[in-house]
C-alpha positions in Angstrom: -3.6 35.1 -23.1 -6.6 36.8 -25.2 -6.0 40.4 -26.1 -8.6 43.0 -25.9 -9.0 45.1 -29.0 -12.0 47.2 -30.0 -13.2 44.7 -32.7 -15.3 42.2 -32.3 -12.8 39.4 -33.2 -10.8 37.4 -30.2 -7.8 37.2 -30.4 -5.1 34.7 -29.0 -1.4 35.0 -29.9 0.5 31.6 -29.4 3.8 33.5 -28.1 5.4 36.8 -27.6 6.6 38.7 -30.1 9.6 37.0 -31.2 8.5 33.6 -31.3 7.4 32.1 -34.0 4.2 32.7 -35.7 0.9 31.8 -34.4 -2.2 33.6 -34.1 -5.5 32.5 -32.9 -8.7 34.5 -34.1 -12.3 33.7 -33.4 -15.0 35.5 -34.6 -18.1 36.8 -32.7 -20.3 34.3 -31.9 -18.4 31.8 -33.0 -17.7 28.2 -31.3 -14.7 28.1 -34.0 -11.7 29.4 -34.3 -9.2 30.5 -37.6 -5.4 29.8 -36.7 -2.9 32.1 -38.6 0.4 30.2 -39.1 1.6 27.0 -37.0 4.5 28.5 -35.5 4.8 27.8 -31.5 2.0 26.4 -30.3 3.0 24.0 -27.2 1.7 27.3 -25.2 -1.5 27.3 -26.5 -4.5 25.6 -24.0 -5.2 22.4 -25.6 -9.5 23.7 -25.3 -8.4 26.6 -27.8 -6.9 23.8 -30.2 -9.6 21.5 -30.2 -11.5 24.6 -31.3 -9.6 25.6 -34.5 -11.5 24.4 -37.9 -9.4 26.6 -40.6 -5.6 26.9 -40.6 -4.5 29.0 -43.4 -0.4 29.2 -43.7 1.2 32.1 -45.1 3.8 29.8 -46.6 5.9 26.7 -45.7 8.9 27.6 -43.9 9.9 25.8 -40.9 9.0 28.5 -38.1 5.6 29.2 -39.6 4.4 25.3 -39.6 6.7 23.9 -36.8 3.4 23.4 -34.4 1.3 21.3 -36.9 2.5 18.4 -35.3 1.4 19.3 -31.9 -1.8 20.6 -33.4 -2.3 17.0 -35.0 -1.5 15.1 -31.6 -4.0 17.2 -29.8 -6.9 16.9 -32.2 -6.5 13.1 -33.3 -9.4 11.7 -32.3 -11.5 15.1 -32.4 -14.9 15.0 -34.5 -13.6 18.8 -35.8 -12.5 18.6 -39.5 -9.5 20.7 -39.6 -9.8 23.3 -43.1 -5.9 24.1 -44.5 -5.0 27.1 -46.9 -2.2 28.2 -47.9 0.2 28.8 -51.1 0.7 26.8 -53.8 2.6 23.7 -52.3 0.8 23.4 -49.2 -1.3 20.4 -50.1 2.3 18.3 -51.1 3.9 19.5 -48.0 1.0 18.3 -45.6 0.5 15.2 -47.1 4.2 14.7 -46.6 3.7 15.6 -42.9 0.7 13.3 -42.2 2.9 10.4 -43.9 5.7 11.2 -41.5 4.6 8.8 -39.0 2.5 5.2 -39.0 -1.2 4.9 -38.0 -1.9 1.3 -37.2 -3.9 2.6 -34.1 -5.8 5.0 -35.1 -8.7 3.1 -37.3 -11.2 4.4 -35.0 -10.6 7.9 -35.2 -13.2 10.9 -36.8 -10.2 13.1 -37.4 -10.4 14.4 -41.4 -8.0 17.2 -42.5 -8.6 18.7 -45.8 -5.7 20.7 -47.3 -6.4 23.5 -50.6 -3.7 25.3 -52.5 -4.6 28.9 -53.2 -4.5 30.3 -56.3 -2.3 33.0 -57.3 -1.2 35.3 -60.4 -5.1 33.7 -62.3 -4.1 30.1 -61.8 -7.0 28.1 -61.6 -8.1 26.6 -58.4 -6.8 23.5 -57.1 -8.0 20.0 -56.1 -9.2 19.6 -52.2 -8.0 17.1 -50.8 -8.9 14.8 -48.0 -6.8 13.2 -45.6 -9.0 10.9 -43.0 -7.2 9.5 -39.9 -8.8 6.4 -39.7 -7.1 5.4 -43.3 -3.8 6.5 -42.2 -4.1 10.5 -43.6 -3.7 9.0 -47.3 -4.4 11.5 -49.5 -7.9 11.2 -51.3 -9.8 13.2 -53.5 -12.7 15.0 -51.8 -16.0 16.4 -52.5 -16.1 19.7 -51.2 -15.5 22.0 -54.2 -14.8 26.0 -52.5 -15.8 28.6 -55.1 -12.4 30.9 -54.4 -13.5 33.5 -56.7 -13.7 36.2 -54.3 -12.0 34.7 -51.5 -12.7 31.6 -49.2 -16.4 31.7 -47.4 -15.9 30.1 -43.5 -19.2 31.4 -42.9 -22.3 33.7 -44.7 -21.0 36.4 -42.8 -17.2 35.4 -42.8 -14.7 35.7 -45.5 -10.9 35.2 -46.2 -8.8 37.4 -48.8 -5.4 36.6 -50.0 -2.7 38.3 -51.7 1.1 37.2 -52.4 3.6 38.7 -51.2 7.9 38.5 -51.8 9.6 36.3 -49.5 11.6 33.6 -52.2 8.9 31.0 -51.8 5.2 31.2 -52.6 3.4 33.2 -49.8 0.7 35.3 -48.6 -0.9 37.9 -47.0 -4.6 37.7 -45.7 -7.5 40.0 -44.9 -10.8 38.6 -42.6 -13.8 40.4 -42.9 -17.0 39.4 -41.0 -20.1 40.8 -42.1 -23.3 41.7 -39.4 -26.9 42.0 -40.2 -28.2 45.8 -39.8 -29.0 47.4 -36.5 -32.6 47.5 -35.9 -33.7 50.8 -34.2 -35.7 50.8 -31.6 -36.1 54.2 -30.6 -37.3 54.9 -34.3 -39.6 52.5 -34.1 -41.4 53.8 -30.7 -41.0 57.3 -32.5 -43.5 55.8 -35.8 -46.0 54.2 -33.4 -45.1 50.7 -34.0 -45.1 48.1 -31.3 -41.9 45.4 -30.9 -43.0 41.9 -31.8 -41.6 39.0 -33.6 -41.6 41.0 -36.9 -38.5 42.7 -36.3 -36.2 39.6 -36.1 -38.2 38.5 -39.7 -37.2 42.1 -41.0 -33.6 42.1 -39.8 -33.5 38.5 -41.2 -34.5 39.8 -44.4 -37.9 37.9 -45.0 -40.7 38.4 -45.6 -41.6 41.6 -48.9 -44.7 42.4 -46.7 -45.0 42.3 -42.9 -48.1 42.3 -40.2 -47.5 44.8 -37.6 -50.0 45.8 -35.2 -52.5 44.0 -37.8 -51.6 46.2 -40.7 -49.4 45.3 -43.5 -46.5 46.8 -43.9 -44.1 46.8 -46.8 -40.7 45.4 -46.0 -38.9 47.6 -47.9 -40.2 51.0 -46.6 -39.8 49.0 -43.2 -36.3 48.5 -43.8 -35.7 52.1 -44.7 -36.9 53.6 -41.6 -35.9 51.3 -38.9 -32.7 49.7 -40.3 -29.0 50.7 -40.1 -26.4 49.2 -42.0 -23.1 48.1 -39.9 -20.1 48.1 -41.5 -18.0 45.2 -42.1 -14.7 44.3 -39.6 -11.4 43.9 -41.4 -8.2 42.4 -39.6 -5.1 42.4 -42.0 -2.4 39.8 -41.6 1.1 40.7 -42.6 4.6 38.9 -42.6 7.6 37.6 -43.9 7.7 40.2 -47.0 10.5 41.9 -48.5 8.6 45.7 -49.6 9.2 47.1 -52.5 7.1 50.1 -54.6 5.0 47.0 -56.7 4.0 45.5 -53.5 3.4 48.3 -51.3 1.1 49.6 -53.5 -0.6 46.5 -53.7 -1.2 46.4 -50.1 -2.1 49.9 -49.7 -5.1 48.6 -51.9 -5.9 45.2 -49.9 -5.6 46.4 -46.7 -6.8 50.0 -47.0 -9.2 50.9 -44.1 -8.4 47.9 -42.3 -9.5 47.6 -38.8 -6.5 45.8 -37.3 -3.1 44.8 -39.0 -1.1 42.0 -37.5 2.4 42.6 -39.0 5.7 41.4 -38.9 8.5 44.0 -37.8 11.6 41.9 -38.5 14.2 44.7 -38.4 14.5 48.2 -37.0 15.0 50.5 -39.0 19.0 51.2 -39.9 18.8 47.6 -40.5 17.4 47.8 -44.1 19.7 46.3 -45.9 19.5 42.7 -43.7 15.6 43.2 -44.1 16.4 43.2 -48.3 18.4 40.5 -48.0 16.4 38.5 -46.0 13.1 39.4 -47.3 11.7 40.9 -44.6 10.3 44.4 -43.1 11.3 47.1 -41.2 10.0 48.9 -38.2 9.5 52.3 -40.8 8.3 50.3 -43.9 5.3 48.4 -41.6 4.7 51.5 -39.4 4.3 53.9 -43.1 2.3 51.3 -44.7 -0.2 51.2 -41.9 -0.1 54.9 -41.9 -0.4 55.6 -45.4 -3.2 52.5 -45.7 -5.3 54.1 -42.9 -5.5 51.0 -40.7 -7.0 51.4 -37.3 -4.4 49.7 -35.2 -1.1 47.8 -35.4 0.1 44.8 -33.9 3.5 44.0 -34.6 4.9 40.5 -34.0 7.7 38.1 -35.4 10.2 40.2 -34.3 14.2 38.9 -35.3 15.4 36.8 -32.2 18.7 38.9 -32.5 16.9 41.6 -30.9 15.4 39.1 -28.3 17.9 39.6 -25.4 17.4 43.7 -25.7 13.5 43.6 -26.0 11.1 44.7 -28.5 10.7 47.9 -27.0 13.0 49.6 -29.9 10.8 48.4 -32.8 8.0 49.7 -30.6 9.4 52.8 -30.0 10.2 53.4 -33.8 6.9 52.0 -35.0 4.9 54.6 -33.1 6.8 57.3 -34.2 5.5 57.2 -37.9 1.8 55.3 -36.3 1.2 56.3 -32.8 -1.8 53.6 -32.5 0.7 50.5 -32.2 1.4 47.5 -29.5 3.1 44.5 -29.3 1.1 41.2 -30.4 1.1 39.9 -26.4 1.0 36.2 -25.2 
């Protein structure tokens, strides 16, 4: 089930809150979707599959990428190139996963995945590669080349930040952020004596320098200046499967500082710090004072420890919202 937040991003968790990890988000105005970890997804309406072209993994343990499979059975004959991210590794351990099974019947098929690792720590960026179904998802070199300098571009007005984070293995953290054009004023525009026309979807569109309007010509940027307002930018954060310590949480305060919405794990509650340590995860406190302290809009927590399952989540909750009030539970 979609659940309503005040952003413009849709999103569409693939299970309840201690399941494991799967998030669907689709930007506005978009006929595709980004999938956040492969965790369950047998719950997931097989038209929201067929719409996912980017899968970014925050690393390769078995509960975040358990659903690639059924992702791969649903879109095998789909004309949707599916785009993976992930940590370094990812690329060996998909290949391994597509090789897992034999494809003598699937020659016909327009299915291509293409897998990238992402750099950490200044490597330099790795090889795409491409793995087509109708030659049996061997591994080839491919010739799209992403420019991951400042994150990975989906779209002109979409991007994708990463940062690791501490869980034993290679893994990361993202942040979405999806630009708009400005807001043309209308009421400022009646207020200078100009009449509507086609010029204003030219001026939001940022072409051409000089304008007709009304038969005079106008210069685009005094234009802009008078009848334009910039929007900002939406942010959504995603967090999990992170042990917390001073070095990191500073680094996040950075990367997801004045974030819209943070998805975030809440493993343990809080008196159970010492499991969270050893397991390299979160607590209720640590997530709930990070958001705080970052000054995210709202919380969602999710990927809660399934030895709270049988009592609810309604403790972390409860313990969350005591250090940031503006928290729920990422729904089904």
């Amino acid at each position: 089930m979609k659940q309503a937040i005040n952003i413009s991003f849709e999103l569409e968790a693939a299970g309840g809150p201690f399941h494991d990890p799967a998030l669907l988000i689709t930007p506005s105005n978009s006929p595709d979707s980004v999938l956040m970890d492969a965790g369950t997804l047998q719950a997931v309406r097989t038209r929201s599959l067929m719409k996912i072209r980017w899968l970014f993994l925050s690393h390769l343990h078995i509960d975040h990428l358990i659903g690639f499979d059924h992702l791969l059975r649903v879109r095998l004959f789909s004309d949707l190139p599916l785009y993976i991210f992930g940590p370094p590794g990812t690329t060996e351990v998909i290949g391994h996963r597509l090789q897992g099974y034999t494809w003598n019947l699937t020659s016909g098929s327009p299915f291509v995945v293409y897998c990238t690792d992402l750099p950490v720590d200044g490597e330099p960026n790795s090889e795409t590669l491409r793995f087509a179904c109708h030659d049996r998802f061997l591994p080839s070199p491919s010739d799209l080349s992403f420019d991951l300098t400042e994150g990975v571009e989906l779209a002109p007005s979409l991007m994708v930040h990463w940062h690791p984070v501490k869980h034993g293995v290679p893994c990361l953290c993202y942040r979405l952020e999806q630009s708009f054009p400005p807001q043309f004023s209308l009421e400022r525009c009646r207020s200078l004596g100009l009449k509507p026309g086609p010029w204003i979807s030219q001026l939001t569109a940022g072409l051409p320098v000089s304008q007709e309007v009304d038969g005079t010509t106008r210069d685009r940027n005094w234009l802009a200046n008078e009848l334009l307002q910039e929007r900002p930018a939406e942010k959504v954060g995603y967090l999990t499967d992170t042990l917390l310590d001073p070095e990191l949480t500073s680094q996040l305060l950075e990367f997801f500082a004045g974030v819209d919405l943070l998805i975030s794990e809440t493993a343990y509650l809080d008196e159970e710090g010492e499991a969270a340590r050893a397991n390299l995860h979160m607590t209720t406190t640590q997530v709930a004072s990070l958001s705080r302290e970052a000054k995210v809009g709202k919380l969602l927590i999710f990927h809660l420890s399934r030895r709270h399952m049988e009592a609810g989540p309604e403790r972390h909750l409860k313990q969350v919202r005591t250090v940031f009030p503006n928290t729920e539970l990422l729904r089904e």
